[in-house]
C-alpha positions as CSV (number, residue, x, y, z in Angstrom):
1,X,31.8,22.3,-7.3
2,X,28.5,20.9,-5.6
3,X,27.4,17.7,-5.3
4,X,24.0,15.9,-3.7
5,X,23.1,13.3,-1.5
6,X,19.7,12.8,-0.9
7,X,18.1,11.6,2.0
8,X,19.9,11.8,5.2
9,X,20.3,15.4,5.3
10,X,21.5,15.6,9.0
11,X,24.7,14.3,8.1
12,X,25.6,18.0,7.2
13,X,27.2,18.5,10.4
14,X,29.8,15.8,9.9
15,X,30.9,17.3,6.6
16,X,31.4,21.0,7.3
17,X,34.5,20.1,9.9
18,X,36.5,18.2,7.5
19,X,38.1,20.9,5.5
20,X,37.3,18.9,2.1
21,X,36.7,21.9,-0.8
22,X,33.8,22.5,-2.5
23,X,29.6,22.8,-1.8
24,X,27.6,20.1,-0.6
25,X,23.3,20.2,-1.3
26,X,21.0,18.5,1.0
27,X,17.9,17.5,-0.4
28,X,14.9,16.0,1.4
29,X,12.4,14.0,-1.6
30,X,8.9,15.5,-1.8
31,X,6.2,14.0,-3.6
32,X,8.3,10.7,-4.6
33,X,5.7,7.9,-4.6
34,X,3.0,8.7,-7.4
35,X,4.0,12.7,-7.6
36,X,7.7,12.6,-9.4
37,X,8.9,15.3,-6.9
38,X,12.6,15.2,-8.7
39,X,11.4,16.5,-11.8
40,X,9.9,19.4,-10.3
41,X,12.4,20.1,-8.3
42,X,15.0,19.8,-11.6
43,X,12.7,22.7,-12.9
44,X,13.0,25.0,-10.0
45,X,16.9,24.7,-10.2
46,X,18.3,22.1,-7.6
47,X,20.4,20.6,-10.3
48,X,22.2,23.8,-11.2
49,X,25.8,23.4,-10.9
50,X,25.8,20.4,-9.4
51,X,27.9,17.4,-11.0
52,X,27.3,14.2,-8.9
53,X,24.1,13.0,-6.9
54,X,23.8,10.2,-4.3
55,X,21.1,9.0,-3.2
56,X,20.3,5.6,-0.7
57,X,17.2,3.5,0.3
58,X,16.6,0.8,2.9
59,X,16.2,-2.4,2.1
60,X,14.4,-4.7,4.1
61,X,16.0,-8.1,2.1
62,X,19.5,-7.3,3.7
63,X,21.3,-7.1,6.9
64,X,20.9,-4.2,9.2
65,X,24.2,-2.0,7.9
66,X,24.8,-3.6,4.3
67,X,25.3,-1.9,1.7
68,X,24.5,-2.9,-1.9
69,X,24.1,-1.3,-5.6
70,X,25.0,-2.0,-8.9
71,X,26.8,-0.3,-12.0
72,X,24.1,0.6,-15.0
73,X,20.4,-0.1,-14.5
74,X,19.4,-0.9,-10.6
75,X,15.4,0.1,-11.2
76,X,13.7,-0.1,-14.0
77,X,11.6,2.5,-15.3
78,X,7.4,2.7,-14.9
79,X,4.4,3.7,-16.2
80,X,0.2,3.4,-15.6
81,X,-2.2,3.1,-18.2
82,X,-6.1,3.4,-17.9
83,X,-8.1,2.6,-21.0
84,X,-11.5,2.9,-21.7
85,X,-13.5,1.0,-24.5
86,X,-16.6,1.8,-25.2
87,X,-20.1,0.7,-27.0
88,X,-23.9,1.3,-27.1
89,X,-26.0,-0.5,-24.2
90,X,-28.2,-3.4,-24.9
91,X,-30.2,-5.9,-23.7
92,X,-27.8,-9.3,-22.3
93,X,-30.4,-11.7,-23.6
94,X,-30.3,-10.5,-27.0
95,X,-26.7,-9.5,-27.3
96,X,-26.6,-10.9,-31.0
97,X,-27.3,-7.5,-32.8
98,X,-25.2,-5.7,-30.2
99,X,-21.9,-4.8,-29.3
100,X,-20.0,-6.6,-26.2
101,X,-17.2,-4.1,-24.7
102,X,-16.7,-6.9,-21.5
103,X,-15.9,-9.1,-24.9
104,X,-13.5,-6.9,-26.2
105,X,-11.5,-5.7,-22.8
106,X,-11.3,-9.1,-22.2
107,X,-9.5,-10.2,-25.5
108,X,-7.5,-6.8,-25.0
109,X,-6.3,-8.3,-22.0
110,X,-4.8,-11.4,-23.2
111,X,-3.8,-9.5,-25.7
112,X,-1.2,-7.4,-23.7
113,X,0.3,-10.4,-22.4
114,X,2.4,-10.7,-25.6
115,X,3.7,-7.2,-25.7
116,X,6.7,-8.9,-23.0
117,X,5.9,-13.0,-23.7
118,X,6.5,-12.3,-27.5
119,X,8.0,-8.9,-28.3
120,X,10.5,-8.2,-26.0
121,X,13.8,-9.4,-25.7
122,X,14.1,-12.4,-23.0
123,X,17.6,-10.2,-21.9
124,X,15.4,-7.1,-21.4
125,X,13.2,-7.3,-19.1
126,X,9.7,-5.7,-19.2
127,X,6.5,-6.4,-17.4
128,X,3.0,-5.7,-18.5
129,X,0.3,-6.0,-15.7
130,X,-3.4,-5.6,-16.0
131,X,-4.8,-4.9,-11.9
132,X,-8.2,-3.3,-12.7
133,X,-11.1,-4.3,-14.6
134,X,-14.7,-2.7,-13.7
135,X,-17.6,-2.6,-16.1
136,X,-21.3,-2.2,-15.4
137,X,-23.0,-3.2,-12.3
138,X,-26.3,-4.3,-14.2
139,X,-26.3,-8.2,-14.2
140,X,-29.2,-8.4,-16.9
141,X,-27.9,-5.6,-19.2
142,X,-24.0,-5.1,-21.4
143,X,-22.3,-2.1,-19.9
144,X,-21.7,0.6,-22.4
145,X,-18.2,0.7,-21.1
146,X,-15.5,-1.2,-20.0
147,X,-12.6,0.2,-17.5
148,X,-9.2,-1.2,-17.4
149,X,-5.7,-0.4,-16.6
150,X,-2.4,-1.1,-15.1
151,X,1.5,-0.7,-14.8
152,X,4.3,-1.3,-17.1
153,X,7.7,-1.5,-16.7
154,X,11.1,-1.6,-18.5
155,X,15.2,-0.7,-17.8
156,X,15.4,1.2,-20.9
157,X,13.9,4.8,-22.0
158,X,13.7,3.1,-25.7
159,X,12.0,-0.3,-24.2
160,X,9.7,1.4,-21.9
161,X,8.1,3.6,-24.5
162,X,7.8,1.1,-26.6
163,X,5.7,-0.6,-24.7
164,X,3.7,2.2,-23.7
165,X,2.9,2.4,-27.6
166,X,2.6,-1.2,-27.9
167,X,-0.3,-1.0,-25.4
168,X,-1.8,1.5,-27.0
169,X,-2.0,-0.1,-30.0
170,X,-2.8,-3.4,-29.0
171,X,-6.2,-2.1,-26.9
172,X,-7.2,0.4,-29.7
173,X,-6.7,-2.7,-32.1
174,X,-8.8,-5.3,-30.2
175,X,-11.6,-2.8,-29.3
176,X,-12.2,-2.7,-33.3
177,X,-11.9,-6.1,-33.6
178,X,-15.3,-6.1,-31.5
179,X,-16.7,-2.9,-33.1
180,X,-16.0,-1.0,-29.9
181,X,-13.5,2.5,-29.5
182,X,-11.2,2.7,-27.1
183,X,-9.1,5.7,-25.5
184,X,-5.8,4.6,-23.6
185,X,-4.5,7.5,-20.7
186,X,-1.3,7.2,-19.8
187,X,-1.5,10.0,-17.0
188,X,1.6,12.1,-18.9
189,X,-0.2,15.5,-17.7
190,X,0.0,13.8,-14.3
191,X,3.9,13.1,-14.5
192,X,3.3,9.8,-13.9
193,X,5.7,8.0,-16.3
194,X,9.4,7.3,-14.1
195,X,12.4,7.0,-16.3
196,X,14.5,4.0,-15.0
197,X,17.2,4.5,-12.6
198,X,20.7,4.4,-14.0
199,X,23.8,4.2,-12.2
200,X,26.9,6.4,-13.4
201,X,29.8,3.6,-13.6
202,X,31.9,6.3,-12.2
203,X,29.9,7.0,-9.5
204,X,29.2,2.9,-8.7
205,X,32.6,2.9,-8.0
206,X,33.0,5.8,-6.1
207,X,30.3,4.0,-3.9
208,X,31.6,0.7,-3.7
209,X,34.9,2.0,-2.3
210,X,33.6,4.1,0.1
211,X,31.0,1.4,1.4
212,X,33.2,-1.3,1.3
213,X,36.2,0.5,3.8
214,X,33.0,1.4,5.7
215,X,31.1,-1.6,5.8
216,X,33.7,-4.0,5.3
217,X,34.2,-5.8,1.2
218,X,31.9,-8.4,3.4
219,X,29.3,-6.1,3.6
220,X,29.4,-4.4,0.7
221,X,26.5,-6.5,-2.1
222,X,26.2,-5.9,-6.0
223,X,22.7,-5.9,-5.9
224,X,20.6,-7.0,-9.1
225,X,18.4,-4.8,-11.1
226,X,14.9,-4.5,-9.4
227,X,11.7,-3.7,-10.9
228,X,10.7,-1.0,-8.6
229,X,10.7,3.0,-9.8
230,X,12.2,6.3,-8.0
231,X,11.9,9.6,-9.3
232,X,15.5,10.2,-8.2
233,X,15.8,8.4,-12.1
234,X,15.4,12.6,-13.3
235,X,18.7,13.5,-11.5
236,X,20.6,10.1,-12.8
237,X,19.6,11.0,-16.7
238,X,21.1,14.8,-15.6
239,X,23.8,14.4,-13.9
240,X,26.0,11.2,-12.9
241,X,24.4,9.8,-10.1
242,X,24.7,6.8,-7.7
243,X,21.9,5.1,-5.9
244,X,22.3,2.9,-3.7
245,X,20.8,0.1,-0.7
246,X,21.0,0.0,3.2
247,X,19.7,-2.8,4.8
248,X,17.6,-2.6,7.8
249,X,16.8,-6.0,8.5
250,X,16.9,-7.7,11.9
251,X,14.1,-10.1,12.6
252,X,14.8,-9.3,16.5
253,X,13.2,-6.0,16.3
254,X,10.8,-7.1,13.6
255,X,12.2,-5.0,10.7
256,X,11.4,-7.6,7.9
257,X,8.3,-5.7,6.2
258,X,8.7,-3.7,3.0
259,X,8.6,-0.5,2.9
260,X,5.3,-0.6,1.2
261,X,3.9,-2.8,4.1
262,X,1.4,-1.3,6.8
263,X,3.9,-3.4,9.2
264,X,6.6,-1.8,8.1
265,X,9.2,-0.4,10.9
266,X,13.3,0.9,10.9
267,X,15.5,-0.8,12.7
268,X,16.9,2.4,13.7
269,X,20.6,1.1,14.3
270,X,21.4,1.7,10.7
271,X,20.8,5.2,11.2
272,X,24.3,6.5,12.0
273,X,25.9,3.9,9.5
274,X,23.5,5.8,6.9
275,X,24.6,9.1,7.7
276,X,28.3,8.0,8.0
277,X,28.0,6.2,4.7
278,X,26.5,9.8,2.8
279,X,29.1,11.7,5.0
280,X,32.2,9.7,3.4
281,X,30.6,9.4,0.5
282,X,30.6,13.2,-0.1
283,X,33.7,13.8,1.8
284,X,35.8,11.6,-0.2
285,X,34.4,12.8,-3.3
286,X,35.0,16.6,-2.7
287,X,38.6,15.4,-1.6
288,X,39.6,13.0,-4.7
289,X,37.6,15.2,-7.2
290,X,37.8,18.6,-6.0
């Protein structure tokens, strides 16, 4: 029997004294922001034989030493988009006779925000986001071309894809509207499309018990469903899998910033309840499940 918990791998010491049966894998995450590390590491066999993965993350929104997750969806799943529509140049004082790409971006652009204010389900939550728009540089004179893209994101394979094709659509669409072609790249040679992160119900609760006699039910948080993205999504959709939430946060030391932010710091006193919770988490489950 083998099972994973990511991150934390020094807490292998802890486990290899306790006499529980069965094979525990340690795996670091390479290439998780922007490089879907997981899924490349599914292909060169770190998945095989393996029947439960753990994984955690610190979280600057709780408590230095809480833990929280959630059964089912905890991160929904993302994708970019960069499209590019296209039309001859002319001349911006006689633009009557020509063809306007700025035009039609722009009315693809308001266009998108129905895909989630219309089309979606209210109880399913999606987000369309447009954060780049460049054209020409030439104030006198039309670009030929207008660049745009973005992010999307969804807690369903089904929804998420759907809105990838509904954005594909919607630009293609609009740029004929204006007599203008458009191409929409969606980076899939790039492996840049994250599946959502689903919790296993079993393993939730496998989790929540083991947190909670660690932490204290007090310190244990059902978390709700954030619309960040981890590649460690690939192992949940292969195996039953758990992620969960540490929190780090202690204004005293200044650990308050995202982990995204250039201020961001550890307060490095969760360390060992980290590596305690992975240890027990592993331990118990070799011993109930073994």
């Amino acid at each position: 029997m083998k099972l994973v918990p990511v991150v934390y791998p020094v807490l292998a010491a802890s486990l290899f004294c306790t006499g529980a049966r069965g094979t525990v894998v340690l795996l670091f995450q390479p290439a998780e922001e922007a490089g879907n590390g997981a899924k490349r590491m599914i292909r060169d066999g770190a998945l095989e034989n393996v029947e439960a993965i753990f994984a955690l993350h610190v979280s600057h929104e709780h408590p230095t030493g809480v833990i929280g997750s959630r059964p089912g969806p905890l991160l929904a799943g993302c994708g970019f988009f960069k499209a590019t529509i296209t039309r001859k140049a002319a001349s911006a004082g006689s633009p009557r006779p020509s063809v306007d790409p700025v035009l039609a971006a722009s009315a693809a652009v308001i266009s998108l925000q129905g895909i989630v204010s219309r089309e979606a389900n209210p109880l399913d939550s999606q987000v369309v986001s447009v954060t780049s728009f460049n054209g020409g540089s030439d104030l006198n004179a039309l670009p030929e071309s207008v660049v745009l893209g973005g992010t999307f994101r969804a807690f369903s394979n089904t929804s998420l894809y759907q809105v990838m094709r509904r954005i594909e659509e919607v630009i293609v669409e609009q740029a004929g509207v204006f007599r203008c072609e458009a191409s929409v790249d969606f980076f899939e040679e790039e492996d840049m499309i994250y599946l959502p992160t689903v919790n296993d119900d079993r393993m939730y609760e496998h989790v929540r018990k083991v947190g909670a006699d660690l932490v204290g039910r007090g310190n244990f948080r059902v978390v709700p469903p954030m619309m960040g993205a981890e590649d460690f999504s690939f192992y949940s959709h292969e195996v039953p899998a758990a992620f969960f939430y540490i929190g780090i946060r202690n204004e005293a030391v200044g650990s308050i910033h995202t982990g995204h932010s250039p201020h961001f710091m550890v307060d490095e006193e969760v360390l060992p309840v980290g590596a305690a919770a992975h240890a027990a988490i592993a331990e118990r489950y070799l011993i109930e499940y073994g």
